[in-house]
N, CA, C and O atoms as a Tinker XYZ file with bonds, in Angstrom:
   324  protein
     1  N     36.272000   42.618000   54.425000    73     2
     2  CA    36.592000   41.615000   55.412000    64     1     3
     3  C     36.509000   40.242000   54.740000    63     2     4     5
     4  O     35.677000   40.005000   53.864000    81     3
     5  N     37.330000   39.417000   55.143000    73     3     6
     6  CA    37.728000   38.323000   54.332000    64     5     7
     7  C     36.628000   36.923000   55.388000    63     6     8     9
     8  O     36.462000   36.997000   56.606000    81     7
     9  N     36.099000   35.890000   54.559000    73     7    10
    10  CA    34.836000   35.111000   54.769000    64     9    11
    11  C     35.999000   34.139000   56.065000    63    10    12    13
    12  O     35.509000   33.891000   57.166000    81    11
    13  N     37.145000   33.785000   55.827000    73    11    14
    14  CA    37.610000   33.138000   57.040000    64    13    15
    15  C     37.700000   34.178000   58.056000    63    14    16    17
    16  O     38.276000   33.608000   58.984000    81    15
    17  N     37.526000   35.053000   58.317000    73    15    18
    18  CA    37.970000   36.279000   59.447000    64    17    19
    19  C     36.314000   36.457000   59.962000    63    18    20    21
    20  O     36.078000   36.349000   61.165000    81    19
    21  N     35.494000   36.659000   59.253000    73    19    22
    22  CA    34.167000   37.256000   59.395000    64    21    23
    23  C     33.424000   36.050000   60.110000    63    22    24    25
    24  O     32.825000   36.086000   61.185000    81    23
    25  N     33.678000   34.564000   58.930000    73    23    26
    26  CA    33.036000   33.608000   59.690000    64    25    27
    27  C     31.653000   34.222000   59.221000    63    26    28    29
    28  O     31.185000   34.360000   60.351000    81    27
    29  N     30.647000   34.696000   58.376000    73    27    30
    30  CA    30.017000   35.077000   58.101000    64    29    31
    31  C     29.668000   34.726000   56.507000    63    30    32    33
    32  O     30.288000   35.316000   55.622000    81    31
    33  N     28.545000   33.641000   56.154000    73    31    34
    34  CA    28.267000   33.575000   54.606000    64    33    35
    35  C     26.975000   33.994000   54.212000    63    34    36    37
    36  O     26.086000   33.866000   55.055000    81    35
    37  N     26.634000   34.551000   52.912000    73    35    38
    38  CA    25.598000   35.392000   52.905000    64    37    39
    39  C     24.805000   33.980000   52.486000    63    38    40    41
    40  O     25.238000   32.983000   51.907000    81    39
    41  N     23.431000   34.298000   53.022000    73    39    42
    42  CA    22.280000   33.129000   52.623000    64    41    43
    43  C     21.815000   33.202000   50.759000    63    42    44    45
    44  O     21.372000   32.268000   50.091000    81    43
    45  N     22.076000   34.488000   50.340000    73    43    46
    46  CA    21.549000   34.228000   48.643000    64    45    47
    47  C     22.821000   34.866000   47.966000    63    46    48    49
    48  O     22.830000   35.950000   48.550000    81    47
    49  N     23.577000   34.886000   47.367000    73    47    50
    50  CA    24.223000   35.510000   45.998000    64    49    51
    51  C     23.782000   35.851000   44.880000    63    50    52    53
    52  O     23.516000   34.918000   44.122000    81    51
    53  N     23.584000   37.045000   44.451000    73    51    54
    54  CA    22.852000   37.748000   43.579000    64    53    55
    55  C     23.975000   38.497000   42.748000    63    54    56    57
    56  O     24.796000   39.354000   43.075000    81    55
    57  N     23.683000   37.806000   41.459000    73    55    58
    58  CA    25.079000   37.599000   40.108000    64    57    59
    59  C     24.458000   37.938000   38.796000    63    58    60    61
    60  O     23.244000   37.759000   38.701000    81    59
    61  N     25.124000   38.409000   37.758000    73    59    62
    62  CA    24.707000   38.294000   36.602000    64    61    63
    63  C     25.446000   36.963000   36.215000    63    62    64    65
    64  O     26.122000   36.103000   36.779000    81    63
    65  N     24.952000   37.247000   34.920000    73    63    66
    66  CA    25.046000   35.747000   34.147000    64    65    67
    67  C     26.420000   35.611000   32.907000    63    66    68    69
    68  O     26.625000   34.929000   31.902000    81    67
    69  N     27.201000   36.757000   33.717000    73    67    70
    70  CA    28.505000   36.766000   32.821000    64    69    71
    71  C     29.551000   35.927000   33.299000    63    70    72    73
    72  O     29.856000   35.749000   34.479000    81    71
    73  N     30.118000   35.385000   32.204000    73    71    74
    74  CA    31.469000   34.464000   32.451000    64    73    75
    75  C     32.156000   34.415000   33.641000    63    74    76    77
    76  O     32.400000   33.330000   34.169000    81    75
    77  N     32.501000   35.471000   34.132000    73    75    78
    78  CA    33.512000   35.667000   35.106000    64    77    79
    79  C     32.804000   35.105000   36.582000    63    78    80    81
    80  O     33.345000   34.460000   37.480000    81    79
    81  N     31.614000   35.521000   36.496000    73    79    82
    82  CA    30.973000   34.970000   37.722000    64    81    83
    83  C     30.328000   33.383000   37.766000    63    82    84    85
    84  O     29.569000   32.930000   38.622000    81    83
    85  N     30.881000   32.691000   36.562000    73    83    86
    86  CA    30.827000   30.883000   36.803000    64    85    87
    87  C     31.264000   30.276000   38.189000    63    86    88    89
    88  O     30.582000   29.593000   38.953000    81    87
    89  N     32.958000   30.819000   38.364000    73    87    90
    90  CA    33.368000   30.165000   39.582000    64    89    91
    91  C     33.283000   30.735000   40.976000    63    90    92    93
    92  O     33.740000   30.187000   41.979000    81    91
    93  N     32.463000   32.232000   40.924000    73    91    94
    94  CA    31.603000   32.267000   42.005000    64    93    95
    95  C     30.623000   31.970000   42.693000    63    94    96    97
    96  O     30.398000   32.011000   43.902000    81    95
    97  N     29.849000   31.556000   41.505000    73    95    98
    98  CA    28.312000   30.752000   41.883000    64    97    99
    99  C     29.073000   29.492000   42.104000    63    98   100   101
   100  O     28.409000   29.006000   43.020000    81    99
   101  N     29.807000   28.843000   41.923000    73    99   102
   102  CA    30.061000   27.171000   42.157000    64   101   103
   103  C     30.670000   27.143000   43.369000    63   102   104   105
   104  O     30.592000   26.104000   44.025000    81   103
   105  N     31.323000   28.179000   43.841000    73   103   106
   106  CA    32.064000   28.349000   45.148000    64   105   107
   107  C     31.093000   28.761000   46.450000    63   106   108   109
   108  O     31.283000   28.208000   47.534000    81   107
   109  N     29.968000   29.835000   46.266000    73   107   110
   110  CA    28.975000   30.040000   47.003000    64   109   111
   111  C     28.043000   28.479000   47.070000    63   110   112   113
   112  O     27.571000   28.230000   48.179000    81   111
   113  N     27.898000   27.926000   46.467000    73   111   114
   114  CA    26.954000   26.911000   46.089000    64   113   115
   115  C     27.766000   25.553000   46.967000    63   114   116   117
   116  O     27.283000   24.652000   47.653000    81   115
   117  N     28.976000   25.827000   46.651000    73   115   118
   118  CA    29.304000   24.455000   47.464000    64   117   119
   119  C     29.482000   25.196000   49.345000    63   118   120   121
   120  O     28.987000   24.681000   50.348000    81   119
   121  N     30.027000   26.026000   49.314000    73   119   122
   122  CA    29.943000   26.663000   50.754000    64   121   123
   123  C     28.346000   26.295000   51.001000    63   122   124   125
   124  O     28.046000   25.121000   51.216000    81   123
   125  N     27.576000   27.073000   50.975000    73   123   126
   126  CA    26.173000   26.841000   51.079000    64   125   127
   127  C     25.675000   24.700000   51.609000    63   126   128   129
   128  O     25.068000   24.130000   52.515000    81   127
   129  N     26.325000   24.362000   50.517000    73   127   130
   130  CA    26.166000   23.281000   50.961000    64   129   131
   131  C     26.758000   22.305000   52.058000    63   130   132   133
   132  O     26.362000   21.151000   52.221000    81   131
   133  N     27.850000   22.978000   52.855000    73   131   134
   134  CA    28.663000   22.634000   54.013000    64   133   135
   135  C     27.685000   22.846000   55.194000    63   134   136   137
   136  O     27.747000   22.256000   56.272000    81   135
   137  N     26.646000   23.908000   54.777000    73   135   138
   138  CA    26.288000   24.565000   56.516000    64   137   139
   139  C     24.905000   23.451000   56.526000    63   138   140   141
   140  O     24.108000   23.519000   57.463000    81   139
   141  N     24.763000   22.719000   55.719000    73   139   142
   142  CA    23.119000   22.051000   55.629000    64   141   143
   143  C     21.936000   22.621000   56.195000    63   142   144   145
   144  O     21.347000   22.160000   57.173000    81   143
   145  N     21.506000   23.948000   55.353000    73   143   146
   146  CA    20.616000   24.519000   56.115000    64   145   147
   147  C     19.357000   24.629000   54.597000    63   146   148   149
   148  O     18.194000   25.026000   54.530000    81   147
   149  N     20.290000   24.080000   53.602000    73   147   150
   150  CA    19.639000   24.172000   52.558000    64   149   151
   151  C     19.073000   22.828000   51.368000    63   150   152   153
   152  O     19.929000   22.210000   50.736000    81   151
   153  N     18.088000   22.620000   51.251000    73   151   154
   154  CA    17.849000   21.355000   50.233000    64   153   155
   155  C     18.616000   21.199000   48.888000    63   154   156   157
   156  O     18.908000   20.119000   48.376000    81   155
   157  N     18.888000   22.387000   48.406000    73   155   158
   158  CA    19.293000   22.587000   47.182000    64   157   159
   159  C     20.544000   24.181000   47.555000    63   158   160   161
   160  O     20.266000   25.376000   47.661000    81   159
   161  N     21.483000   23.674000   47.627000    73   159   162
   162  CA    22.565000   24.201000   47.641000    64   161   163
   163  C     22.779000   25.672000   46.357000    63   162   164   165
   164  O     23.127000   26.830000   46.585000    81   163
   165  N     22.491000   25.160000   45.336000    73   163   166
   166  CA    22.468000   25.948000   44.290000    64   165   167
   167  C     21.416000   27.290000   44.575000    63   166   168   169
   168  O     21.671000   28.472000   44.344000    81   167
   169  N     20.153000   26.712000   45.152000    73   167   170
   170  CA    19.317000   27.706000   44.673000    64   169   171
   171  C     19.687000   29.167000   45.678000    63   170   172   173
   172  O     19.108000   30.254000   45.692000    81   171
   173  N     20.947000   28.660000   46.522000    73   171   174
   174  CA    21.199000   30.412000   47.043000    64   173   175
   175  C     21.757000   30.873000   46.001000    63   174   176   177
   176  O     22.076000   32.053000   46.151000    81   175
   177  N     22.069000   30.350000   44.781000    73   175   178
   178  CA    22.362000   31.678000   43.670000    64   177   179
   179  C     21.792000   32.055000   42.887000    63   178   180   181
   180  O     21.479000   31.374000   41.911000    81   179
   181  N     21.432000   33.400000   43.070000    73   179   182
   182  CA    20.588000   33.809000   42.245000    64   181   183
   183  C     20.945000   34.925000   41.146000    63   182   184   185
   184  O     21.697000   35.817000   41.537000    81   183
   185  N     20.411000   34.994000   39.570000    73   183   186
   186  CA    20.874000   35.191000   38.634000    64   185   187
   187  C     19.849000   36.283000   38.086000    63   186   188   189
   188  O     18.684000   36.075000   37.748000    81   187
   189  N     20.550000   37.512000   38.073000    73   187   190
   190  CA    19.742000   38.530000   37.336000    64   189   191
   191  C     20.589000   39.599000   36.804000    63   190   192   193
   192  O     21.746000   39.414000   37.180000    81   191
   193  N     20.468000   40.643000   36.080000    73   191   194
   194  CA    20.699000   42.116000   35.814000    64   193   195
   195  C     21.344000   42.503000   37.066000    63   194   196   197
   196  O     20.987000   42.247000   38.216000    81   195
   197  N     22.705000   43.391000   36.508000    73   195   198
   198  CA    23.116000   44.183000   37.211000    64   197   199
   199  C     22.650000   45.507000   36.859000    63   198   200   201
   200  O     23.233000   46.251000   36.070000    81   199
   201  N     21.455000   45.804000   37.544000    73   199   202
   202  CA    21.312000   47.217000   37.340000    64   201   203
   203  C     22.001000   48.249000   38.126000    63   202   204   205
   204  O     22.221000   49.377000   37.687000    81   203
   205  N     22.363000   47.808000   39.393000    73   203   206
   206  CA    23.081000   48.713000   40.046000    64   205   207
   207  C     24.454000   49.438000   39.925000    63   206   208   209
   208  O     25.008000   50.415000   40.430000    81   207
   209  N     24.830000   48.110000   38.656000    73   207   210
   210  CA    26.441000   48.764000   38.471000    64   209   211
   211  C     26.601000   50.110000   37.598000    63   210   212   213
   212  O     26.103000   50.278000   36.484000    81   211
   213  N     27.303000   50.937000   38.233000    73   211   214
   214  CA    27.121000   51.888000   37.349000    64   213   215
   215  C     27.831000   52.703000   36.063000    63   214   216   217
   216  O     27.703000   53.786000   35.492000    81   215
   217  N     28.847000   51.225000   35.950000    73   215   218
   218  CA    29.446000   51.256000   34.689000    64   217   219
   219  C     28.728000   50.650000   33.602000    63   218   220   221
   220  O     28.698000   51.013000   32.426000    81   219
   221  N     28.162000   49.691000   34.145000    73   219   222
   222  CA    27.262000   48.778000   32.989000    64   221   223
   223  C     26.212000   49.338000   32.761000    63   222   224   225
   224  O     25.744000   49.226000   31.628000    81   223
   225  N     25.469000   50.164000   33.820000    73   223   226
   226  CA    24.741000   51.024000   33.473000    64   225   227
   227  C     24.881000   52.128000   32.652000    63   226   228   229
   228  O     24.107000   52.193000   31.697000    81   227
   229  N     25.775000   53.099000   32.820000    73   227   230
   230  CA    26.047000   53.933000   32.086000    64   229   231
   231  C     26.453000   53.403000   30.489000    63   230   232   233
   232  O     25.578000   53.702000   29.676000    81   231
   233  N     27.417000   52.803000   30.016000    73   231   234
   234  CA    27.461000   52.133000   28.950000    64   233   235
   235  C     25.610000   51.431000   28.023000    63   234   236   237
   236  O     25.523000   51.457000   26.795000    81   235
   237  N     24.728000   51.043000   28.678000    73   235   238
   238  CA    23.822000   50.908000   28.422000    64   237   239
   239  C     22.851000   52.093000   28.287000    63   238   240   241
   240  O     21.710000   51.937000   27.852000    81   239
   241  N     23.308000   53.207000   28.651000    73   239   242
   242  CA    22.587000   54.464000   28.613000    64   241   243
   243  C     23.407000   55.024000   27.129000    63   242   244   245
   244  O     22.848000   55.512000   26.147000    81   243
   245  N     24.255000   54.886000   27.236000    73   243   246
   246  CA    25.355000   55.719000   26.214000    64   245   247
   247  C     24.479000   55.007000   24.739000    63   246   248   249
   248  O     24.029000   55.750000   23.867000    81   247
   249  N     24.354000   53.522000   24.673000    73   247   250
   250  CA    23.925000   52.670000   23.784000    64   249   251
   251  C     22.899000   53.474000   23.540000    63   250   252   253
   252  O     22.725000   54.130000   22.514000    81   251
   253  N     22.422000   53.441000   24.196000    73   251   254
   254  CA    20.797000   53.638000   24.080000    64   253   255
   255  C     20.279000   55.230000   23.212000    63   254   256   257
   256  O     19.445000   55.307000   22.309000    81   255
   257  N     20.970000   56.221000   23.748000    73   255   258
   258  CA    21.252000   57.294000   23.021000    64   257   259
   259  C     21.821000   57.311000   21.983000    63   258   260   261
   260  O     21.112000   57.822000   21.116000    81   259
   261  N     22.694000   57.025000   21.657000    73   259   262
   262  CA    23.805000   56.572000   20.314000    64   261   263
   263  C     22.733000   55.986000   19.680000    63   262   264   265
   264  O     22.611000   56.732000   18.708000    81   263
   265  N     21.717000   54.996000   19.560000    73   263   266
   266  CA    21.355000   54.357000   18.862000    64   265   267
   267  C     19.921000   55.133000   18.190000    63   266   268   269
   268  O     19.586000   55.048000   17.009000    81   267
   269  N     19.226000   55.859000   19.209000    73   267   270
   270  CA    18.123000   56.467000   18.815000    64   269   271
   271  C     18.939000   57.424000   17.994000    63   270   272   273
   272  O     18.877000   57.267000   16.775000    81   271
   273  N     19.628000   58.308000   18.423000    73   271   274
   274  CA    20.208000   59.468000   17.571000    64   273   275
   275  C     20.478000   58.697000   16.146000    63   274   276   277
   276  O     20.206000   59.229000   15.070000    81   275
   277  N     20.967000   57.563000   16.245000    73   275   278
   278  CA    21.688000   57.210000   14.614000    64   277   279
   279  C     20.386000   57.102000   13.567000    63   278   280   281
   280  O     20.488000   57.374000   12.371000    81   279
   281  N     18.811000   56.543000   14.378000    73   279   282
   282  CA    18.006000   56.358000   13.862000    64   281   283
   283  C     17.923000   57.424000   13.363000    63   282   284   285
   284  O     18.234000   57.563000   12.180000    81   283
   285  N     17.411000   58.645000   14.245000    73   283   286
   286  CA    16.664000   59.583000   13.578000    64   285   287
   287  C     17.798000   59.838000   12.389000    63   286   288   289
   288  O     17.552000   59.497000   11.231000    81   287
   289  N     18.996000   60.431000   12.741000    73   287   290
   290  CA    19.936000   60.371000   11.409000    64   289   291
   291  C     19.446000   60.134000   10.132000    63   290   292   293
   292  O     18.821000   60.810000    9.315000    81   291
   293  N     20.115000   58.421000   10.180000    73   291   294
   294  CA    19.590000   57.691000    8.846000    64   293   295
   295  C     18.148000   58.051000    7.964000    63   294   296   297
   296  O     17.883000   58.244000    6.778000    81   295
   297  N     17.155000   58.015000    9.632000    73   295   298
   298  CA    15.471000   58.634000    8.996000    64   297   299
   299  C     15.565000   59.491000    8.087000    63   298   300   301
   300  O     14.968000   59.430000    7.012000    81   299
   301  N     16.431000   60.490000    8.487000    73   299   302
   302  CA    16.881000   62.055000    7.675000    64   301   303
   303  C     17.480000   61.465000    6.199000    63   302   304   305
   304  O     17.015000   61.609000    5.068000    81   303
   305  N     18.492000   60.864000    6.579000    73   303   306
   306  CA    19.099000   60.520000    5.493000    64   305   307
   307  C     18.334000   59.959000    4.199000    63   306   308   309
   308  O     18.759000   60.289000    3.092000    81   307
   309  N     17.395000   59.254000    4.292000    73   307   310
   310  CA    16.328000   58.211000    3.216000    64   309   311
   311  C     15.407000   59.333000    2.927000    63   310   312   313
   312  O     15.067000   59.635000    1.783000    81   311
   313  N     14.936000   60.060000    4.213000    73   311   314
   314  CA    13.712000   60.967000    3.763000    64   313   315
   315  C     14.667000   61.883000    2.078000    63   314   316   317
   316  O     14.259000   61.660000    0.938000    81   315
   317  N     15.682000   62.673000    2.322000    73   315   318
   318  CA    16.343000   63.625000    1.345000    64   317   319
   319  C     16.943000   62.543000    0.086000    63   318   320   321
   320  O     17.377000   62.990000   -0.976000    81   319
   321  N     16.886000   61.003000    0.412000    73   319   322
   322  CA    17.311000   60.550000   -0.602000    64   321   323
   323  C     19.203000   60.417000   -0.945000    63   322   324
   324  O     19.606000   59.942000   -2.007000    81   323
């Protein structure tokens, strides 16, 4: 549902800190600041980890495996010389 139809703005925005989401936080932030319910307009955005996504998640799992496995590998590899 689209924010002119709903008439409905969320009080916090909760974003990671990647590029693409610059001109969302500046767009929530100035909305925010139309309804004057807030001292600081900005601070409804808030900036953390997407843990929930579950592409970025998965990709960070994949890493994470890939990387221990390469260790032990290499370990192997130096131990035989």
């Amino acid at each position: 549902m689209y924010l002119n139809k709903s008439k409905v703005l969320l009080n916090y925005l909760r974003i990671d800190k990647g590029t693409e989401y610059g001109v969302m936080a500046s767009i929530h932030a100035y909305l925010r600041s139309k309804c004057d319910d807030l001292d600081d307009p900005i601070e409804s955005v808030l900036f953390g980890p997407s843990t929930a996504n579950k592409i970025e998640r998965w990709w960070r799992d994949l890493h994470e495996r890939m990387e221990k496995g390469l260790k032990v590998y290499l370990a192997k590899l130096l131990e035989t010389h």
